[in-house]
C-alpha positions in Angstrom: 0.0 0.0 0.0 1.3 3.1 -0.7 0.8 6.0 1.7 2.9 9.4 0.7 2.3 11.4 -2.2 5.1 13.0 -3.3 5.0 16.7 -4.7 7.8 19.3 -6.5 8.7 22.5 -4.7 6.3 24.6 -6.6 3.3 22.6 -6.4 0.4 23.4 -3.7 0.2 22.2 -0.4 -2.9 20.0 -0.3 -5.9 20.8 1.7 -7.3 18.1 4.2 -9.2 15.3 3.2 -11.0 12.5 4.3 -9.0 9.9 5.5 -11.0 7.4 4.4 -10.0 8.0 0.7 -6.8 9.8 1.7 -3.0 8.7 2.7 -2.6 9.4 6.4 0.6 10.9 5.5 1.7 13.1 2.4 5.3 13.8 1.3 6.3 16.8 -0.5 10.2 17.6 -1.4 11.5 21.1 -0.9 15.1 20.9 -2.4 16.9 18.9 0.7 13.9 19.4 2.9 11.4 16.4 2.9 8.2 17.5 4.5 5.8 15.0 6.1 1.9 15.8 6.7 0.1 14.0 9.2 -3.1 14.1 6.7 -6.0 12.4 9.5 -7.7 15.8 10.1 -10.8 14.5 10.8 -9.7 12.5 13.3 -7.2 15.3 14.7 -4.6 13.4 13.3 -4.4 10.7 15.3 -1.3 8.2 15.4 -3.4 5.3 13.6 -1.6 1.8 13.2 -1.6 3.0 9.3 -0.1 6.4 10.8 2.5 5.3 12.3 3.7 2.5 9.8 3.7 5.4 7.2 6.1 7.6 9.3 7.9 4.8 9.8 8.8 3.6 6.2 9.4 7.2 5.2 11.9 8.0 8.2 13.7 4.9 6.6 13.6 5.8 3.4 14.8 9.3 4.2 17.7 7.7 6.3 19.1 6.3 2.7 18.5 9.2 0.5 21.8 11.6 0.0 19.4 14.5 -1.2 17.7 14.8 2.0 19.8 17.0 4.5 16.7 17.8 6.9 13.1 16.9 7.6 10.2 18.6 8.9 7.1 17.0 10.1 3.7 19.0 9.6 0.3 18.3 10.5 -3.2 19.6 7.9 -6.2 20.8 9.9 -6.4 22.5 13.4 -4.9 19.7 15.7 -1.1 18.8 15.1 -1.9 15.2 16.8 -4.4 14.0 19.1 -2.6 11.2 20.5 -3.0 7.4 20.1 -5.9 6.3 17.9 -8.3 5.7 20.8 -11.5 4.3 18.7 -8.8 2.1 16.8 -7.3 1.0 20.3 -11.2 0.6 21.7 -12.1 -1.7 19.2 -9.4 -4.3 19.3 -11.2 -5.2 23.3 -13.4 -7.4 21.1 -10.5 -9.6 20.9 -9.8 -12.4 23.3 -7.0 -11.7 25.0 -8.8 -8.2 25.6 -6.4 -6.2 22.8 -3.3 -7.0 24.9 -1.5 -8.0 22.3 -2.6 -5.3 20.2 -1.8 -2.5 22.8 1.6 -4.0 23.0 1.7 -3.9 19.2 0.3 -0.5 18.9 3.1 1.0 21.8 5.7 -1.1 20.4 5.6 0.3 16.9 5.5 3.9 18.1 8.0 3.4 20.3 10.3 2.7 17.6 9.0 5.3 15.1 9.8 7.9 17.8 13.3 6.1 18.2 13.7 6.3 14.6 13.4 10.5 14.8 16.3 10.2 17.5 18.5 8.1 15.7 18.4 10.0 11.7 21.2 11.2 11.1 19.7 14.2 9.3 17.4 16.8 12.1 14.1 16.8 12.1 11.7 19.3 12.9 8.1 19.5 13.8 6.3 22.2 12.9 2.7 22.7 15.4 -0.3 24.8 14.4 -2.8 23.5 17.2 -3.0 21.4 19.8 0.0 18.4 20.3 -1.9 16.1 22.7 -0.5 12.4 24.5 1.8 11.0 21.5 1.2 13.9 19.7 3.2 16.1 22.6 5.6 13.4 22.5 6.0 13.4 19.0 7.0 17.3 19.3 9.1 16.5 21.8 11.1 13.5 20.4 12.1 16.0 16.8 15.2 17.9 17.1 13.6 21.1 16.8 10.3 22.6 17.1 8.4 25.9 15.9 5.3 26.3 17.2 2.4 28.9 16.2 1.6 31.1 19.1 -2.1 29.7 19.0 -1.1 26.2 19.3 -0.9 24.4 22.9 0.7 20.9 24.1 -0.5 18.5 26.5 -0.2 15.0 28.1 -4.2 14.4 29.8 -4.1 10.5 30.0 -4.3 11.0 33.2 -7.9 12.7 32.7 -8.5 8.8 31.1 -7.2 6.4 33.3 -4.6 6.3 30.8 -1.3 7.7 32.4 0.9 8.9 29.4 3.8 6.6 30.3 5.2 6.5 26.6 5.0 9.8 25.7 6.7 11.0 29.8 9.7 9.4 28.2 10.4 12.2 25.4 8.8 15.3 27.7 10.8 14.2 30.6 14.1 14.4 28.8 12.9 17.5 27.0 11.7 20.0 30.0 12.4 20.2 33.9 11.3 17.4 36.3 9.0 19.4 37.6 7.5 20.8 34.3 6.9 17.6 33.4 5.1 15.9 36.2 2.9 19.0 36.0 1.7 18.4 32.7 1.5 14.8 33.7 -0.5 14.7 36.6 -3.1 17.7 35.9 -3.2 16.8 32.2 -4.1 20.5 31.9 -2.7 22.0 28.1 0.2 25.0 28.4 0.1 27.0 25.5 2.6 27.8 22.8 4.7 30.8 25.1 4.5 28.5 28.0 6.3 25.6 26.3 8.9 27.7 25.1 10.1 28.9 28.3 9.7 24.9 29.6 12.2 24.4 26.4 9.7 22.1 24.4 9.8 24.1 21.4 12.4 26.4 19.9 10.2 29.5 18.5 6.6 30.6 18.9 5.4 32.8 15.8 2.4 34.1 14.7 0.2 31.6 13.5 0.0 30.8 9.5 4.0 31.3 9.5 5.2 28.2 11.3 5.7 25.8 8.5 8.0 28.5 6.8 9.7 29.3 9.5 10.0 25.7 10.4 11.2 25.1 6.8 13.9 28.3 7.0 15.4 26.5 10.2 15.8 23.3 8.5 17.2 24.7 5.5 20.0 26.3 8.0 20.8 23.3 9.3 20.9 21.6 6.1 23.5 24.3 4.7 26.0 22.6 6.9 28.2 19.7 6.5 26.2 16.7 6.8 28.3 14.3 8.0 28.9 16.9 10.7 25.7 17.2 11.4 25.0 13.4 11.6 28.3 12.8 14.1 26.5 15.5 16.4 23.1 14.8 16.6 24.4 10.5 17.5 26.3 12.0 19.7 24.2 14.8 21.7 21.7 11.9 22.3 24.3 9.5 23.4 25.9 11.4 26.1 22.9 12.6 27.7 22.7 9.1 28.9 26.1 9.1 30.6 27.5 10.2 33.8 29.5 13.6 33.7 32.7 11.4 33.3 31.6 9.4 30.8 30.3 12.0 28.6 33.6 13.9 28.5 35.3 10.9 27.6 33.3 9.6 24.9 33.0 13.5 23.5 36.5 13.5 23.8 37.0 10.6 21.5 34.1 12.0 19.1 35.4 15.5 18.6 39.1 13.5 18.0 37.3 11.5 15.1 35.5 14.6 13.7 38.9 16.7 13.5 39.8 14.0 11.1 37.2 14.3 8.8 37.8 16.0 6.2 34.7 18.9 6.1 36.5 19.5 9.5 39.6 20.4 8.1 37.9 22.3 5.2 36.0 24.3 7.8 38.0 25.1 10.0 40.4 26.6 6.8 37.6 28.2 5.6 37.4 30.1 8.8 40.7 30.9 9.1 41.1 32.2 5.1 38.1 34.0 5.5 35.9 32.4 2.7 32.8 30.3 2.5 33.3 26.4 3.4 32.7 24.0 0.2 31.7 20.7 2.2 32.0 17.2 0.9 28.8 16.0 2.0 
């Protein structure tokens, strides 16, 4: 089944349809930008089964494509993401072992999708026009970066369910403060736009309408530097926030050795030095 449609630079972005007749997800290429749509307005763009296994196969794709320097991820209609599929989750009680397996299935898979967004090697960032709710927050919070409109708000209400938001705690609580986190967690109550940017959820709040051009102006930033610099940097921001103090010195240590090696290193840093513009490799 084929679930991205894939569209040139100067063609339209497409309007929100149905998702009964529609991809859950849409593609469109921007030069070294790739730009994914979570297309399920009608359901607020919910992280369906089909959702998430779309994301998924792109992310991998992109992950082997040389033209693709930077991705941001989108969202048609007036929620960025709702959260899990909850009618899709519902109906799967039916079965006989009461949808466990399914729900293991279901948190399994996005776990890995949202895994996948960590481990690119090319940034990724989301770009929020309404509300990010349960995975959807987390979703914002796993991508590198983050532009948010000022009329768009984040939150994590599963408590509000009977459904603490254990998956998606994992990304906020490595994103924000201890404290900002178990707020959002235990009230479930939404912070807007400003609110997240002080907590460090996003990066920018700007007006709304502007956010997937700004979004796509970041991106195209980072994607004007040397790739494989960019790729040795982002493995290795993730990885040391893992270790001890120690631990991350010494393994940095032994990174930054590596990357003086590389050749866009050396070309850089002559660059600088001879005043001119740096003519990367990769």
């Amino acid at each position: 089944m084929t679930y991205t449609t894939t569209m040139t630079a100067q063609s339209t972005r497409l309007q929100p349809q149905p998702s009964s007749v529609a991809p859950p997800l849409l593609r469109e290429d921007r030069g070294p930008i790739a730009i994914l749509t979570l297309n399920r307005a009608d359901a607020r763009n919910s992280l369906s089964e089909g959702l998430i296994e779309a994301l998924q196969g792109e992310l991998d794709t992109i992950a082997k494509q040389a033209g693709i320097r930077a991705v941001v991820i989108a969202a048609n209609g007036s929620a960025f993401s709702a959260g899990h599929d909850l009618k899709e989750l519902t109906a799967r009680r039916s079965d006989a072992d009461g949808g466990r397996a399914y729900f293991a299935q279901i948190m399994t898979m996005c776990s890995t999708m949202m895994q996948t967004i960590v481990k690119l090697p090319k940034p990724v960032v989301a770009t929020v026009q309404g509300i990010a709710s349960a995975a959807g927050c987390q979703l914002v919070a796993t991508c590198d970066l983050a532009v948010a409109s000022d009329a768009a708000s984040f939150a994590t209400p599963g408590v509000d369910i009977g459904l603490f938001c254990s998956t998606p705690m994992v990304a906020l609580s490595r994103n924000v403060p201890r404290k900002h986190a178990m707020g959002m967690l235990l009230t479930g109550e939404p912070i807007d736009a400003e609110t997240a940017r002080g907590m460090g959820l996003v990066n920018k709040v700007v007006p709304a309408g502007t956010e997937l051009e700004i979004a796509i102006s970041l991106a195209n930033v980072v994607a004007s530097k040397s790739t494989r610099t960019v790729k040795i940097g982002k493995e290795a921001f993730y990885r040391q926030a893992e270790m001890s103090l120690a631990e991350a010195y010494r393994y940095t240590a032994e990174v930054m050795t590596e990357n003086m090696m590389a050749r866009d290193a050396e070309e850089g840093i002559n660059a600088f030095i001879a005043k001119r513009d740096p003519i990367w490799e990769e």
